[in-house]
C-alpha positions as CSV (number, residue, x, y, z in Angstrom):
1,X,-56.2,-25.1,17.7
2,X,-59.7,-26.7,17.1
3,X,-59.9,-30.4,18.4
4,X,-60.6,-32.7,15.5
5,X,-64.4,-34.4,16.1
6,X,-65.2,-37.5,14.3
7,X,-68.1,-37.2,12.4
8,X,-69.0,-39.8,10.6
9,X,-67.4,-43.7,10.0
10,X,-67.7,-45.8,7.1
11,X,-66.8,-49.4,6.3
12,X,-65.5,-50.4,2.4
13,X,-64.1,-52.8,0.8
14,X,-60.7,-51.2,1.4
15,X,-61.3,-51.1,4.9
16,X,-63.0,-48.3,7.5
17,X,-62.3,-44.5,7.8
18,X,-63.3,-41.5,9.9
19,X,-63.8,-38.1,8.2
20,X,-63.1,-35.4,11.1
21,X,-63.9,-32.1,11.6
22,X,-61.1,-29.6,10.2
23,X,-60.7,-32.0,7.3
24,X,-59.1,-34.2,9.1
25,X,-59.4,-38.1,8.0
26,X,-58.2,-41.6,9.2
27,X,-58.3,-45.0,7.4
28,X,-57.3,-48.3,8.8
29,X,-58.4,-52.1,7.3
30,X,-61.1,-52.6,9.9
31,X,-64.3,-53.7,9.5
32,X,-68.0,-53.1,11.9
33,X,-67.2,-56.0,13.6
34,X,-63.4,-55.3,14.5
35,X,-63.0,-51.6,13.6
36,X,-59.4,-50.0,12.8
37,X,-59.5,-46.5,12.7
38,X,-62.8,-45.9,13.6
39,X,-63.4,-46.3,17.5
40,X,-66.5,-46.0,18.5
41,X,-65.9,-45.1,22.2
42,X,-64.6,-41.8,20.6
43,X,-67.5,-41.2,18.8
44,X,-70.2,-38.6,20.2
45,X,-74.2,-40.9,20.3
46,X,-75.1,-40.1,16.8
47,X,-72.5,-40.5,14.6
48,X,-73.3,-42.1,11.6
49,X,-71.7,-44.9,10.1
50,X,-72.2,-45.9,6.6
51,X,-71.3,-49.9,5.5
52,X,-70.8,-49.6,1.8
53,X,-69.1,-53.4,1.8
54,X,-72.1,-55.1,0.1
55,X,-73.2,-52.3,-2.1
56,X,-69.8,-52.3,-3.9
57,X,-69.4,-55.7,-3.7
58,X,-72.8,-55.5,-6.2
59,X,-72.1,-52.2,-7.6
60,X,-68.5,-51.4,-7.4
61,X,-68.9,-47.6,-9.8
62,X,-70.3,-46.7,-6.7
63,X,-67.4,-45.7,-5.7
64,X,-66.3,-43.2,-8.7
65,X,-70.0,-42.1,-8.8
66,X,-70.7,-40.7,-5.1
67,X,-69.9,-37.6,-4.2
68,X,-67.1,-36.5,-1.5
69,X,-67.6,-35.5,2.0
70,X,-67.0,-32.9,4.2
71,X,-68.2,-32.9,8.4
72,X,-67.3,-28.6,7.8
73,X,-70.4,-28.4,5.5
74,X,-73.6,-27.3,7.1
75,X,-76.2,-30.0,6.5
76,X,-77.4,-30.6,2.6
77,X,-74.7,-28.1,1.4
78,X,-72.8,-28.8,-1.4
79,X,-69.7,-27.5,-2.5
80,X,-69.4,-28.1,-6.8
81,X,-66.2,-29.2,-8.3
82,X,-65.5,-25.9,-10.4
83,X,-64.6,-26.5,-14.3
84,X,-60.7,-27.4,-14.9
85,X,-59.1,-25.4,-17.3
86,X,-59.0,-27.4,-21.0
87,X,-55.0,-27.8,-20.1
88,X,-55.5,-29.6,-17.1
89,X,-58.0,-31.4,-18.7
90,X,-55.7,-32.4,-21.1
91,X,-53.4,-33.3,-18.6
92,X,-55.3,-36.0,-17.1
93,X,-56.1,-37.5,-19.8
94,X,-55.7,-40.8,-20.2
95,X,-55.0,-41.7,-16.5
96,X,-57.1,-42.6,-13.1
97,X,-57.6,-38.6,-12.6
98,X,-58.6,-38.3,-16.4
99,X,-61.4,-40.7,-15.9
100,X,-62.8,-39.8,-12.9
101,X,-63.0,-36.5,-14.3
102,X,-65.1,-37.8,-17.4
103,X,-67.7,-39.6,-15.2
104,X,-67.9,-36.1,-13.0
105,X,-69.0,-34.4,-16.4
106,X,-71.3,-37.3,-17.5
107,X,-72.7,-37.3,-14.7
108,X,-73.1,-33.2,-14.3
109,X,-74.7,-33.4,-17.8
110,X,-77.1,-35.8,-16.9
111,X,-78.4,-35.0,-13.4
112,X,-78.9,-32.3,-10.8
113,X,-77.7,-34.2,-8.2
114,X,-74.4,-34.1,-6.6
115,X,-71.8,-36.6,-8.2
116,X,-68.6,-36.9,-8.3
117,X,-66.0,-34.3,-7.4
118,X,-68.8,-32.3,-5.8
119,X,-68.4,-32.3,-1.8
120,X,-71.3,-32.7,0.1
121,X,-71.9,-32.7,4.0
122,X,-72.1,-35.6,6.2
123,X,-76.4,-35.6,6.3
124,X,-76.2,-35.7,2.1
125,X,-73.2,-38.3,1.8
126,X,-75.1,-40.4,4.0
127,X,-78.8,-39.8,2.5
128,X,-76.5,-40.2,-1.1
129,X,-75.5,-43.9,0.0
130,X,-78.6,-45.2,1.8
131,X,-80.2,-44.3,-1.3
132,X,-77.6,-46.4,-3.3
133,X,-78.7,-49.4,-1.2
134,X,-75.6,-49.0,1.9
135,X,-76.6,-50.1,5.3
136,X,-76.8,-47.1,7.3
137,X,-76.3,-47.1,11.0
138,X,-75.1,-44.4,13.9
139,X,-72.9,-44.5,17.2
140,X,-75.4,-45.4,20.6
141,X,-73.8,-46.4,23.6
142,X,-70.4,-46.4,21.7
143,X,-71.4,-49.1,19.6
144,X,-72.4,-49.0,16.0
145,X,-76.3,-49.9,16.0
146,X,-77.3,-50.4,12.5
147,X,-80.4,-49.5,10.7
148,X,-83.0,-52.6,9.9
C-alpha cells in the first residue's frame, strides 16, 4: 500500500485541510497560526499552502466557483466534470447539489477555464486561487512561509 503524502494545505473559513496523495484528505478547525489538521513538520519543503480566509470573507462564491483538486494530477491537468444525464439533473434540482450544478454549467458556457466540478491539480488549484486574490504560501523549514 502507497503512503499517503500531503500535498498541499489550505486554510478557510471552515477551518484548514490537507489533500493527500491517493485522494486521501483531512480537515480540522485550525488556522496558519494554530493549525489542525495540517502539520507542517509532516510536510515535505515546498508544499503549498493556500489562505483563502480573506478572499471569502470578501468574495464568499469563491467557494462554489473554484474548481476541485486532486495532488494525483500531473501539473495543469484537468479532469472535466462529464455531463449528468437530464434525470439526475432533475434529481438535484432544487437542492445544494442542484445549484452547484447550475453555476458549473454557467460557468462552462461562459469560459474556458476550469470551474466548478472540474478537478484540477495542485499547481492549477493554487495558480486558480492566487489569481482570485488568496494569499499563497509553501512549507520551508516546517513552517508555512507566506508569499508578500
Amino acid at each position: 500500500m502507497r503512503e499517503k503524502e500531503p500535498k498541499l494545505c489550505s486554510f478557510g473559513l471552515g477551518g484548514d485541510s490537507v489533500i493527500y496523495t491517493g485522494g486521501s484528505r483531512g480537515s480540522g478547525y485550525g488556522t496558519p497560526e494554530n493549525p489542525h489538521s495540517v502539520r507542517p513538520a509532516e510536510c515535505a519543503d515546498g508544499t503549498p499552502c493556500i489562505d483563502k480566509r480573506a478572499i471569502l470573507e470578501e468574495q464568499p462564491a469563491l467557494s462554489y466557483r473554484s474548481p476541485l483538486c486532486s495532488a494525483d494530477l500531473a501539473d495543469d491537468t484537468v479532469t472535466a466534470c462529464p455531463e449528468p444525464s437530464k434525470i439526475l439533473q432533475d434529481a438535484m434540482k432544487g437542492n445544494s447539489n442542484g445549484t452547484l450544478l447550475a453555476v458549473h454549467q454557467a460557468h462552462r458556457e461562459t469560459s474556458s477555464e476550469p470551474g466548478p466540478l472540474d478537478t484540477v491539480s495542485v499547481a492549477a488549484y493554487v495558480k486558480w486561487w492566487r489569481d482570485a486574490g488568496a494569499r499563497i504560501g509553501q512549507i520551508i523549514d516546517h513552517k508555512i512561509t507566506w508569499e508578500d
